[in-house]
Each structure stands twice: as C-alpha cells, then as structure tokens.
MARGUTI-674191 format. One record per residue (C-alpha): residue number from 1; x, y, z. Coordinates in Angstrom, 3 decimals. Layout:
REM MARGUTI-674191
SITE  nr        X        Y        Z
SITE NUM        X        Y        Z
...
This chain:
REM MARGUTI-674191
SITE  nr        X        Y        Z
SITE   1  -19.801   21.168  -20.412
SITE   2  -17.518   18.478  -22.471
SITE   3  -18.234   14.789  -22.594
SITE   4  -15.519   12.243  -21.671
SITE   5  -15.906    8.655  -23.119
SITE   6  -13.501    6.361  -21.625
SITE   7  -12.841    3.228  -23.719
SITE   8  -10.200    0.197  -22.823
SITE   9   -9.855   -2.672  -25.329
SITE  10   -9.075   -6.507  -23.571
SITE  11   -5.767   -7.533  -24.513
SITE  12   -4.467  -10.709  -24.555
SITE  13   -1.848  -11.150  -21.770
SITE  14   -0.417  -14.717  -22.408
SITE  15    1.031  -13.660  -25.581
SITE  16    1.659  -10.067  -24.581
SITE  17    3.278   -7.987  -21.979
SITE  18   -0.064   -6.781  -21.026
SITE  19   -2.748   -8.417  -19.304
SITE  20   -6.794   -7.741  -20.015
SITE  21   -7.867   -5.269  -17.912
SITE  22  -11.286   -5.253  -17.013
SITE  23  -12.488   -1.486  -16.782
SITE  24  -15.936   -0.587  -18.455
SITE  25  -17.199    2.618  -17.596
SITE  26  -19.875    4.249  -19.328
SITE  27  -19.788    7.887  -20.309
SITE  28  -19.452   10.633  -17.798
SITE  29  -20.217   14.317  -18.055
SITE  30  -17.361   16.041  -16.352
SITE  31  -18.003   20.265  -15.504
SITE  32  -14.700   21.777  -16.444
SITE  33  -15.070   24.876  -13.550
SITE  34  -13.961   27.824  -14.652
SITE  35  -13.960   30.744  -12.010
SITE  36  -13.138   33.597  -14.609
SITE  37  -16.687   35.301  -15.343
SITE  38  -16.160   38.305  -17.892
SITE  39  -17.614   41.197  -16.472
SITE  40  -20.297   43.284  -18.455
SITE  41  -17.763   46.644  -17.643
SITE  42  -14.839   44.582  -19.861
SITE  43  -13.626   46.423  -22.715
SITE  44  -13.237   44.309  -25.758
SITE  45  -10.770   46.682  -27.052
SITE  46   -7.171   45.527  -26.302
SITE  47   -4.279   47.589  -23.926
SITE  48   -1.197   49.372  -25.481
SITE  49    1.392   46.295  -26.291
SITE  50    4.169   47.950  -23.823
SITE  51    1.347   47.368  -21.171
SITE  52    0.445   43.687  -21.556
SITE  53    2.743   41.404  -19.221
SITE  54    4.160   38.545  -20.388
SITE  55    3.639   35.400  -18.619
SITE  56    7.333   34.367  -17.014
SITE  57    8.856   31.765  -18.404
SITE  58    8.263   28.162  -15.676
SITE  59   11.256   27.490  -13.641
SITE  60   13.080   24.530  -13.137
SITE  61   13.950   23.126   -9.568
SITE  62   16.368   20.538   -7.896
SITE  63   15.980   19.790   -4.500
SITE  64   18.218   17.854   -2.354
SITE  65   16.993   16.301    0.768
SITE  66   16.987   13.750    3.265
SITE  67   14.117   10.970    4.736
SITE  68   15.774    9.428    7.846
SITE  69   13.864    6.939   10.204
SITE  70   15.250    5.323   13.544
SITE  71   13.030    2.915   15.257
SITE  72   13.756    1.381   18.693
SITE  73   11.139   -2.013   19.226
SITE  74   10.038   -4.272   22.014
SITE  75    8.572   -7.088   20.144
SITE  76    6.713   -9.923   22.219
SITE  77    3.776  -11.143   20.140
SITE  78    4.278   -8.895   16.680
SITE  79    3.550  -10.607   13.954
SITE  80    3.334  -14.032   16.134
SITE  81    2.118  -15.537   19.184
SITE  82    4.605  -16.160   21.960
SITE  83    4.772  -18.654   23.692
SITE  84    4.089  -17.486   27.862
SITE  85    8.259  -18.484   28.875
SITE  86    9.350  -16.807   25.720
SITE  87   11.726  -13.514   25.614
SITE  88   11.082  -10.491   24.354
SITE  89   13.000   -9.258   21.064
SITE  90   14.770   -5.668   20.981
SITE  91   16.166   -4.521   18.019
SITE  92   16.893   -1.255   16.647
SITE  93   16.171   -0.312   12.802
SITE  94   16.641    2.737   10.626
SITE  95   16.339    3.782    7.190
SITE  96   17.877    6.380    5.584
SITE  97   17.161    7.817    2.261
SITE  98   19.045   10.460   -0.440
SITE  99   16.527   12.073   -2.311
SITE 100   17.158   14.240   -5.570
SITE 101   14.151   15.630   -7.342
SITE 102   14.328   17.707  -10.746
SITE 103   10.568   19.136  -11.416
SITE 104   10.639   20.824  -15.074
SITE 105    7.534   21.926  -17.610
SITE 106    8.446   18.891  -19.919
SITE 107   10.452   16.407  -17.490
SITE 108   10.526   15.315  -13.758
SITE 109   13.016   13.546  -12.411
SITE 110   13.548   11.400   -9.151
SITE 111   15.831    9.572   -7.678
SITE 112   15.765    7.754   -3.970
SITE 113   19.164    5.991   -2.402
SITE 114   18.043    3.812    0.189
SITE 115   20.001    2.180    2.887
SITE 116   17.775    0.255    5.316
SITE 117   19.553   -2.081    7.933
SITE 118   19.190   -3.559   11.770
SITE 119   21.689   -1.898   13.892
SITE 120   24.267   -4.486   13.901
SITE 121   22.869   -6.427   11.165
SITE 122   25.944   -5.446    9.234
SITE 123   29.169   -4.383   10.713
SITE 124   31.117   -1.805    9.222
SITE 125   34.423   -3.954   10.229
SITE 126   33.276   -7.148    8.496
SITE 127   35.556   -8.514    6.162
SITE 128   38.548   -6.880    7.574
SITE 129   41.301   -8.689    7.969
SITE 130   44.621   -6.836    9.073
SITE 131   45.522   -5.331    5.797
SITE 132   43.477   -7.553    3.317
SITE 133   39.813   -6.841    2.503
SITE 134   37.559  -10.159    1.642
SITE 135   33.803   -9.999    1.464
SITE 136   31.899  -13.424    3.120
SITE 137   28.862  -14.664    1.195
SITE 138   26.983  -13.560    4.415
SITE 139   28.074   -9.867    4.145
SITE 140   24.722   -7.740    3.803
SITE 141   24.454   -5.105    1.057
SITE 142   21.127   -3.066    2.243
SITE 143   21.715    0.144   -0.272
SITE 144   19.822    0.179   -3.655
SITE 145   17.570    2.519   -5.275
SITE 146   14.326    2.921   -3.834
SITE 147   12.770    5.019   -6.473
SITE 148   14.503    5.831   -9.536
SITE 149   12.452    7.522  -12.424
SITE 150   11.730    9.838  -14.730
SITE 151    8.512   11.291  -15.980
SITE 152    8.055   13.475  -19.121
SITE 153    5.093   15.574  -19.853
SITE 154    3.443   15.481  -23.331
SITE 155    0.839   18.211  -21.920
SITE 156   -0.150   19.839  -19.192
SITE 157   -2.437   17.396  -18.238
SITE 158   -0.815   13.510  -19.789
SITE 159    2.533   12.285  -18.495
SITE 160    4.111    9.247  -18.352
SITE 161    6.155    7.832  -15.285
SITE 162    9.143    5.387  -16.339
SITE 163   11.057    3.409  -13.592
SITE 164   11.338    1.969  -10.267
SITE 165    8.403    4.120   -8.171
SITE 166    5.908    3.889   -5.301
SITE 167    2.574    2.797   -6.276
SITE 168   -0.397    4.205   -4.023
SITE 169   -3.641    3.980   -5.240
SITE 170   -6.801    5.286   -3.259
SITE 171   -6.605    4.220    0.333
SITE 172   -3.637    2.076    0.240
SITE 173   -5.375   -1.477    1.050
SITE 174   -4.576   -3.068   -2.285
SITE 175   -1.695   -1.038   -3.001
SITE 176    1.007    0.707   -0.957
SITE 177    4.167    2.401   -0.417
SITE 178    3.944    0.067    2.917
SITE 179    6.136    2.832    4.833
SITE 180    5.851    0.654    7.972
SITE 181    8.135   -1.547    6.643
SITE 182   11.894   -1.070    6.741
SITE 183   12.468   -1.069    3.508
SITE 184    9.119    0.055    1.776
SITE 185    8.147   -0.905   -1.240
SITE 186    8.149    0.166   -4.783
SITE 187    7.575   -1.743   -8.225
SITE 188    9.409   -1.332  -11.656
SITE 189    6.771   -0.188  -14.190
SITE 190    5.492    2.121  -16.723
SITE 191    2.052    4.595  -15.611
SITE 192    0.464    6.644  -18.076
SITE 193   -1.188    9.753  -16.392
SITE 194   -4.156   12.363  -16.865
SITE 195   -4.827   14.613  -14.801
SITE 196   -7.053   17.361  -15.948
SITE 197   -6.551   19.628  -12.685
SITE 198  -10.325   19.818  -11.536
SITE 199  -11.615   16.830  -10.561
SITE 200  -10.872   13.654  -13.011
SITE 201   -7.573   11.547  -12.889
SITE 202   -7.076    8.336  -14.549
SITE 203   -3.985    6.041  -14.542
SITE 204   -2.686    3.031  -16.418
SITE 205    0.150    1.003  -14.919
SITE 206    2.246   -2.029  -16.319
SITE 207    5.239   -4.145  -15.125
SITE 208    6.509   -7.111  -16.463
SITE 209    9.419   -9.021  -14.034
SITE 210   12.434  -11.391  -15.531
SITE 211   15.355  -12.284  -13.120
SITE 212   17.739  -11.244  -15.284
SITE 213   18.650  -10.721  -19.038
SITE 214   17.160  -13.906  -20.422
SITE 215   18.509  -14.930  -23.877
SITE 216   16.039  -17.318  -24.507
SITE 217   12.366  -17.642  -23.003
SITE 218   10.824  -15.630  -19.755
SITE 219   11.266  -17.835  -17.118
SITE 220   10.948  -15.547  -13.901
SITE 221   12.454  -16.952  -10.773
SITE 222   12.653  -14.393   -7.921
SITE 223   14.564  -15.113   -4.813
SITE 224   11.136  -13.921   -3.020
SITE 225    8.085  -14.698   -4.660
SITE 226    6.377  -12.051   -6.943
SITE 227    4.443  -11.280   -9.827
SITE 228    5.709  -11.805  -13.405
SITE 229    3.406   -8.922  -14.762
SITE 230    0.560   -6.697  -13.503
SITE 231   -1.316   -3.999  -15.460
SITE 232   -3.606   -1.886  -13.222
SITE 233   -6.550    0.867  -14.382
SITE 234   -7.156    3.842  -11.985
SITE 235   -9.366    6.184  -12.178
SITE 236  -10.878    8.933   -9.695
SITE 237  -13.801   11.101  -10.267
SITE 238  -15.098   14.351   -8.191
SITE 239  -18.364   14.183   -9.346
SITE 240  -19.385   16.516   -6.939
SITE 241  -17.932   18.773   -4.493
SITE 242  -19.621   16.182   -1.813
SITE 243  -19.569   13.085   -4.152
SITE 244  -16.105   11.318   -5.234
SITE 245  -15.757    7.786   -7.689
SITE 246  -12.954    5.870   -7.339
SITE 247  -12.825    2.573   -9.618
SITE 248   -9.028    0.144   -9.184
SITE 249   -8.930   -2.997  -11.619
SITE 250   -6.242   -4.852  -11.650
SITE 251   -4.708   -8.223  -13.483
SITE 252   -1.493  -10.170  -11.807
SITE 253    0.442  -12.775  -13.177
SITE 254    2.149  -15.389  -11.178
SITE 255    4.469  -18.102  -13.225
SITE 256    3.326  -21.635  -12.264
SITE 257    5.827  -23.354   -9.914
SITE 258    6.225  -26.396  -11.753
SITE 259    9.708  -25.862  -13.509
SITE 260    8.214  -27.385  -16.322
SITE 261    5.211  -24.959  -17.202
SITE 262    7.211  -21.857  -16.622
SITE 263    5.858  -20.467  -19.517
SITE 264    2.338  -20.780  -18.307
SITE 265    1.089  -17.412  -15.890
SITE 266   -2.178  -18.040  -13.740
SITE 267   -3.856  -14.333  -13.850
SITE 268   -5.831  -12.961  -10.865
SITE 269   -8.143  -10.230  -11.550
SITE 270   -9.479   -7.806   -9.382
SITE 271  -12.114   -5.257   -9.725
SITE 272  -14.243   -3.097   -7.767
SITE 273  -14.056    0.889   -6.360
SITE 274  -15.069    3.141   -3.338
SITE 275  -17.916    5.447   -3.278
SITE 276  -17.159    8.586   -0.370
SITE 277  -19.765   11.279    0.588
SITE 278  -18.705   14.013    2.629
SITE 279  -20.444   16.921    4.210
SITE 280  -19.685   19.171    6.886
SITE 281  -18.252   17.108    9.829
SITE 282  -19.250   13.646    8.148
SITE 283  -17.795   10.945    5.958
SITE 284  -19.267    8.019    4.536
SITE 285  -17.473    5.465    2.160
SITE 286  -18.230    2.088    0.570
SITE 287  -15.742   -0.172   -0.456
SITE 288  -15.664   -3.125   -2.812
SITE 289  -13.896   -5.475   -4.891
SITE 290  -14.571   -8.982   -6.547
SITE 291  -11.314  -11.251   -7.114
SITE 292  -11.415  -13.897   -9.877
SITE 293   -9.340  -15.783  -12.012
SITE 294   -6.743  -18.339  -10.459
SITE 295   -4.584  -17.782   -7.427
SITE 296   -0.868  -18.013   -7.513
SITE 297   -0.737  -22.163   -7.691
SITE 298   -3.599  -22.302  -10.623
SITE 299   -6.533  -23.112   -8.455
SITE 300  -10.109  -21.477   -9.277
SITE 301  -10.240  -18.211   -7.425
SITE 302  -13.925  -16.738   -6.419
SITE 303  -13.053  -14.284   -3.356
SITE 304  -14.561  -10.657   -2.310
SITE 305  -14.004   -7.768   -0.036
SITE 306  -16.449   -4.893    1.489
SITE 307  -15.363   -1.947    3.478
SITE 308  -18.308    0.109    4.723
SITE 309  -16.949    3.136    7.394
SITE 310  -18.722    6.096    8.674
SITE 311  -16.188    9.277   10.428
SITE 312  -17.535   11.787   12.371
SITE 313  -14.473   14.842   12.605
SITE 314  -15.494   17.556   15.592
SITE 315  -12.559   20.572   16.000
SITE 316   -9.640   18.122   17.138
SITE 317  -11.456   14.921   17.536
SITE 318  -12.176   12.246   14.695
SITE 319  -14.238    9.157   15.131
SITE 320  -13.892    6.386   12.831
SITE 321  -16.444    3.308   12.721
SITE 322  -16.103    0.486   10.369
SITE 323  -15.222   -3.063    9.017
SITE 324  -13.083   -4.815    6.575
SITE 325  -14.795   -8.358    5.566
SITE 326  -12.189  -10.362    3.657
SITE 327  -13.863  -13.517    2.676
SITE 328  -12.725  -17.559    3.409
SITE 329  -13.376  -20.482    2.460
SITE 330  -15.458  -23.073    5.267
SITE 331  -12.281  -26.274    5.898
SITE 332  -15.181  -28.356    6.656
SITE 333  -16.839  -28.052    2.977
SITE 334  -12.954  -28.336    1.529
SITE 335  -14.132  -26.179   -1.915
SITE 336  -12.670  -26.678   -5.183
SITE 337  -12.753  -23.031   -5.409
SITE 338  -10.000  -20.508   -3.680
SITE 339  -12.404  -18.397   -1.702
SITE 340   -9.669  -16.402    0.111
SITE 341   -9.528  -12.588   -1.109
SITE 342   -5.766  -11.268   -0.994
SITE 343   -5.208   -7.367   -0.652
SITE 344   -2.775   -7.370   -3.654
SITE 345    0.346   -5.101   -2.805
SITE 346   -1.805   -2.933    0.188
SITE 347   -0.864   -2.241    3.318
SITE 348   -2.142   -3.950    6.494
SITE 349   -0.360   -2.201    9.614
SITE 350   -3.012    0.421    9.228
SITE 351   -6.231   -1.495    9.265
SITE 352   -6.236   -4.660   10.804
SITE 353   -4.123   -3.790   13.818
SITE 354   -0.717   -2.762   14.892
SITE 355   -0.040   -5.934   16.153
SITE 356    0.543   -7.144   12.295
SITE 357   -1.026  -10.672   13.585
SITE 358   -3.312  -10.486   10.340
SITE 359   -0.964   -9.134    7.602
SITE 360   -0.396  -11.740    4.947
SITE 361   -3.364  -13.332    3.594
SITE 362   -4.352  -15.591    3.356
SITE 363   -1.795  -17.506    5.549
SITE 364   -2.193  -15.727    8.762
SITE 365   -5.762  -16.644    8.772
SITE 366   -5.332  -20.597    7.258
SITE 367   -7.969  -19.827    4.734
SITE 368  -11.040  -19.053    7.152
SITE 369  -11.048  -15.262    5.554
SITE 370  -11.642  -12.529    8.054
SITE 371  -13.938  -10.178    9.870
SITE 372  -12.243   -6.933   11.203
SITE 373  -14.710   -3.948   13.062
SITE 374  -12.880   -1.660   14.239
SITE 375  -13.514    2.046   15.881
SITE 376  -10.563    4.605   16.035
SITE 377  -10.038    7.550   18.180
SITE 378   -7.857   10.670   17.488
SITE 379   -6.965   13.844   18.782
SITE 380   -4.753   16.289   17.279
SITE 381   -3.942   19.935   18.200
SITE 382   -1.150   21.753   17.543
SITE 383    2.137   20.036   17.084
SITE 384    0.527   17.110   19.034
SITE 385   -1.210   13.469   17.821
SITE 386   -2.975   10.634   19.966
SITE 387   -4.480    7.910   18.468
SITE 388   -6.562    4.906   19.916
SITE 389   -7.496    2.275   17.489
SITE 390   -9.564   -0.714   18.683
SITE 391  -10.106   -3.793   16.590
SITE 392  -12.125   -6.958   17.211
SITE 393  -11.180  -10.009   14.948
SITE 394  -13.353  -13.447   13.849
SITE 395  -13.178  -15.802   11.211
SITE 396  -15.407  -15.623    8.269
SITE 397  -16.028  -18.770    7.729
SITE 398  -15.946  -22.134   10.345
SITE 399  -12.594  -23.528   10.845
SITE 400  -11.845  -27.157   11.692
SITE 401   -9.299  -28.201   14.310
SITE 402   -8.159  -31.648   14.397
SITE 403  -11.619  -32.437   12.883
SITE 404  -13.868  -30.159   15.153
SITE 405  -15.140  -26.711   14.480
SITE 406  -13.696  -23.824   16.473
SITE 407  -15.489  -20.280   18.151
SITE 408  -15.266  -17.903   15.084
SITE 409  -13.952  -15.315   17.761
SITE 410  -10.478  -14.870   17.607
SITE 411   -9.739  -11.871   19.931
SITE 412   -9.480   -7.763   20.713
SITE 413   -6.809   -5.294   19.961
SITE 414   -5.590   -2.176   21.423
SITE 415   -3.417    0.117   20.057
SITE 416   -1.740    3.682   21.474
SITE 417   -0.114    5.703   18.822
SITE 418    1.712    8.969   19.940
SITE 419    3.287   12.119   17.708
SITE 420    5.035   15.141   18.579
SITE 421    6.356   16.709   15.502
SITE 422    8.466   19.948   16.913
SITE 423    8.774   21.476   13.579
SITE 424    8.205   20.164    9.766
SITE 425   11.249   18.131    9.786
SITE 426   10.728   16.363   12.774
SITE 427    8.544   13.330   14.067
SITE 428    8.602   11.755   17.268
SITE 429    6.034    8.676   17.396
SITE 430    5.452    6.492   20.420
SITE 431    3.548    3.193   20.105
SITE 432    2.443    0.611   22.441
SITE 433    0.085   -2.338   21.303
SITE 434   -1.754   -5.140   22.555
SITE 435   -4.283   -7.815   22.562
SITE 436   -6.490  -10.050   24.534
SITE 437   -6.401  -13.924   21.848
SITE 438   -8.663  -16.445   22.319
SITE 439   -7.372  -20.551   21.777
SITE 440   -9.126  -19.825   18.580
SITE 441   -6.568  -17.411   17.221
SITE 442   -4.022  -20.299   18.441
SITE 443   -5.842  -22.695   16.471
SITE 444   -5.781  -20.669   13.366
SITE 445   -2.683  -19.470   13.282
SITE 446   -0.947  -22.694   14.320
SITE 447   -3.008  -25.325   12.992
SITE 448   -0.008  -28.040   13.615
SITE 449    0.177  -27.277   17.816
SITE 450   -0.588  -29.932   19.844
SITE 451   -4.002  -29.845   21.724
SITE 452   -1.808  -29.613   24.972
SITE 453    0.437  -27.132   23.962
SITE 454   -2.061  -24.176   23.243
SITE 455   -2.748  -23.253   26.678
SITE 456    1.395  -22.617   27.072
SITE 457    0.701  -19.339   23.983
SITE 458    0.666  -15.991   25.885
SITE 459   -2.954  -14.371   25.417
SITE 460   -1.893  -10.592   25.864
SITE 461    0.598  -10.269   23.214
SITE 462    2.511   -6.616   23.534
SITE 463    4.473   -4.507   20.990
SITE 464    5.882   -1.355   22.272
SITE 465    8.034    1.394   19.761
SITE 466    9.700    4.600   19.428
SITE 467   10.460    6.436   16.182
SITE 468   12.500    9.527   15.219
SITE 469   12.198   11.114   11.467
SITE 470   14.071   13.442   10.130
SITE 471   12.973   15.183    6.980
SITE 472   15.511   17.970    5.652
SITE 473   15.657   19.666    2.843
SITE 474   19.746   20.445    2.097
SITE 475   19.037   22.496   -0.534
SITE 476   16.930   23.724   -3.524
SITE 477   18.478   25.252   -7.167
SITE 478   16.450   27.472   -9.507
SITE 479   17.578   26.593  -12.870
C-alpha cells in the first residue's frame, strides 16, 4: 500500500500565463493491485541464461486512416422557434478528416486534416474565370488542422501532450470534443498526464490565446469570442471496484471588452466533481459544481449546477432517470450578482435535447437558469441501436414578460435516435425530433416579440436527420 499526497500551489494568473487553480484534496491511499502471487513451489534459484527470454523490444506504429461524416437535415425548429408560415431548411453537411497517428515508447504523434463544409457552401468553380484564377473575399477556406500534437513520455506512467487537441473530461458537460457539430472542437494547450494504469489519473491543462504574434502587449481579439487563458485540474480516482471520484476545477479568462482595459482578464472559476456507484445492473451518480468569480463582462458571478441520475441496464435495455439543474437569476429581483451557471466548453446536444433549443447558456434561457428531467430509453442488440430520450424543460427561476411573471413550464421533448452499424467502419444513424412549447418558451427565448405575435410561433417544432460515417483504416506500418 503507497500513499499519494497531491499538492497544487495558487498561482497568480494576472501576471502569469497561469491562472489559480483551486484543487485541494487531502491524502488518498491508493492499492497498487498486483495479481502476481509467488507461489510457495517457486524456486529461488535462477534458470540457465540460454533459457531466460528476453522481453522484445516495443514497436512503433503509424496508422493512416480516415473519419468521414455526411449528414442530410430537415431543420424546422432546431436551434429556434419557427414561426407556423415558415419553411423548412434542408441542407446537406459533411466532414471529412485525414488522420496520421505515430504511437512510440517515448513519443506519440497525431495529426488530424479537417475539411468540414455545407454542400454548396463552397464551389469548387469559384473564382474561375476563363483562364485567370482570382479568389473573392467571400471564398470559404474550411480545411485546417483539427488536432495537431505531439506527446512525449518521460515514464511509463507521466506524459505531456503539446498542441492543438480534443479536450474531454469526465462526461463531457463542461468539456467536449462537441462531435455534433460540423466542425468539432479542439483547444491549443499544454496537459501534463499521470496515469498509473490501475485506477488513478490526474491531468493539468493550460492555454493561453493571442490573435497573432503581438510585438508589444497581449491584447486578444478573436473574430469569435473566446477565452484568453484557461488552466484546468483533472483528476479521477477508482477507489473501489464499485466506487469512482472524479474532481474538474477549472479557471477561464475572458479580456474585458472595453478596448481600453484590454489588459485586464475577468477569471471564472469552477469547481466541483461526480461521485458514481455501480453494482450489478445499477448506476448511481452525483454531480456538482460551484461557479464563481466574474463572468465574461466583469459582473459578480455566484452560479451552481447538480446532476443527480440513477440507470438501470437489463441484457439489451438501459433506463436512464435524471436531471440537470442549471441555476438563474429571478428578472423580477434584477441581482447585482450573475446567477447564471455556464457549462464551460461541454456539450449540450446530448443532455438537454436534440432539438439544441437550450444549448448556449445562458442566452437561450434569458437568464432564468434551467430545470431539465429527463428519462432515456435504449435498446441495442447486435449491429442494431434505438434510442428514446424524453426531456421536460422549466425555468429555474420566475421570468418577467413585459412586467408580468410567466408559467415556469416551458415545454416536452421527444427524440428518436436510430443506428445500424454493418461492420466497424460503418454507421448509419437516423434521427427525428420534436417538441410540444408552451408561450412560455416564446417568452423566454424571444423576450422582444410582440404580445400579438406569439401565438403565430409553431408549438411542435421538428428536426429530422440522416448520417453516414465512414471510419477506415488505409493502412498501419510496424517500424
């Protein structure tokens, strides 16, 4: 039995590139399992040299291969409410991605082209003009790197990961690859690692943004807004074979939008973990995190976030039964304080609805916060997937409009999810979404409609999709 004391020292982020991360955690006894028991027959004395094997020397790999996504959508009420004379959108999208990955004892490599464009968005013919090529300032230029990194190993257990990478941390609400998306999402940082193989990983992450090579000062102005740094503190425990710890604190730094104070950051903090039990065909988690600090414009922040959920997995079925509470501040009190709780870099497509009505916070709410229970349905055997999510939405605190309060009930949600995958390389995923809103809903998400224009907002919003993934792998080299 070895004893693990886990120290981090406050650092002071406005004259740094680091920000204080808040992490105390007392000592923990971690069992180091070891299944080799020496048996009482062993013979201490040692086999003739020619006899002994020698371990073979670790191999080096590079594998080619290929993440392709084409997505044909019916939008009428994703991501907004339409109005009941309003078309329906129908676009097609697809991503495609080039991966090369190098995995050595001392040095992984990886490296992710990314092209990710509407059909049509950009045409291959644009900017020809008989023999003369000119490019338009509204040409589109969708292909960058989507990861690009490498990671050396000190030991067997400590790495370090430099680059342009995806950042998932425990469930993916505060932060995400956000694979929904077209594009995805990764973040240029640094992420020391420790792993020790059993049952104890902790991570340290750090970015720091500037739009370009500045030779004087560090005034960050992105074309979409973003953080200027961000440290976060992972850390993931298996206490027990039953039992699991995870603890996520995190400090963000947005530069103040007055031109004139760039040089002064307003740091949000968040802190909190998720306690899971597991045991035969149960699972019960806790979630929970405290936000504090100041939000993005300076104001006070004071904000929090609970996830209870209880799953119930029988042969092919799974049960899910739960609720995200994302607190709000009360318009009628008007509160010096920012009471909204933001899920950082997360993803939302996966837990409050399909729909994506409720996925940037806190703007798609107005500030009222948000109460989300929710109980999912899926059945999987085979090469087959079917999965029924249901989601009830209300505000979590009262919401004025035009000067009176409003039902806290803002409406139901349906959603119909559908895989096939033929083989490993394929997916085919059908979805079809929609909801039942209430005038609340209306009110809250457009707070400037006329009283006598919210009965013309459709109240079954619909979102129907097909997807087609292809995952090969071209090739892979022994070196």
């Amino acid at each position: 039995m070895e004893k693990i004391h886990l120290f981090m020292a406050h650092v002071n982020h406005l004259k740094s590139l680091f920000i204080l991360v808040a992490l105390a955690l007392g000592t923990a006894t971690v069992k180091a399992q070891n299944n080799t028991v020496p048996s009482p027959l062993d013979t201490t004395k040692k086999p003739p040299a020619d006899t002994v094997k020698k371990p073979s020397a670790p191999q080096s790999t590079l594998t080619f291969g290929l993440d392709m996504r084409t997505r044909f959508e019916v939008r009428h009420g994703y991501r907004a409410l339409p109005i009941e004379d309003t078309t329906a959108a129908f676009l097609i999208s697809q991503r495609t991605r080039f991966n090369v990955d190098f995995k050595s004892k001392n040095l992984d490599v990886f490296l992710s082209l990314q092209d990710a464009r509407v059909w049509g968005q950009q045409d291959p013919r644009e900017g020809q003009t008989g023999t003369s090529t000119t490019v338009t300032p509204t040409t589109t230029f969708a292909t960058y790197f989507f990861e690009a990194y490498a990671e050396p190993h000190f030991t067997d257990k400590f790495s370090v990961r430099i680059g342009r990478q995806r950042v998932i941390y425990d469930n993916q609400r505060l932060f995400a690859e956000n694979d929904w998306r077209l594009p995805g999402n990764s973040h240029d940082a640094i992420r020391l690692i420790y792993n020790n193989k059993i049952n104890f990983t902790t991570e340290l992450l750090a970015a720091f943004n500037q739009s370009g090579e500045n030779l004087f000062s560090t005034k960050y102005q992105p074309l979409v807004p973003n953080y200027k740094s961000l440290v976060v503190s992972y850390l993931n425990w298996k206490i027990t074979d039953k039992f699991a710890l995870t603890t996520l604190n995190t400090a963000d730094g947005y530069q103040s939008s007055d031109p004139a104070k760039y040089t002064t950051s307003y740091e949000r903090y968040t802190v909190g973990g998720r306690l899971e039990y597991s045991s035969y065909h149960w699972y019960l988690t806790f979630s929970g995190y405290k936000q504090f600090g100041k939000d993005s414009v300076g104001k006070k922040l004071d904000a929090y976030y609970i996830q209870p959920e209880i799953k119930y997995t029988g042969g092919s079925l799974t049960v899910r039964l739960g609720m995200e509470y994302l607190s709000g501040a009360d318009s009628s009190t008007h509160p010096a304080e920012d009471k909204n709780f933001v899920p950082l870099y997360g993803v939302a497509h996966r837990f409050m609805g399909n729909l994506d009505l409720f996925a940037t916070f806190p703007s798609d709410v107005n500030g009222a916060g948000l109460l989300n229970p929710y109980l999912f349905f899926q059945y999987q055997k085979n090469k087959i997937s079917l999965r029924i999510e249901n989601h009830l939405f209300y505000s979590q605190s009262q919401f004025l409009f035009k000067g009176s309060p409003i039902d806290k009930y803002l409406g139901f949600e349906n959603d119909w999810r559908f895989n096939y995958k033929p083989s490993k390389i394929t997916d085919l995923e059908i979805g079809f979404c929609w909801a039942s809103v209430t005038n609340s809903m209306v009110y809250i998400k457009n707070s400037k409609v006329a009283s006598a224009d919210v009965g013309r907002y459709s109240k079954t919003p619909y979102f129907f999709y097909t997807s087609l993934r292809l995952t090969p792998t071209f090739g892979k080299i022994t070196l």
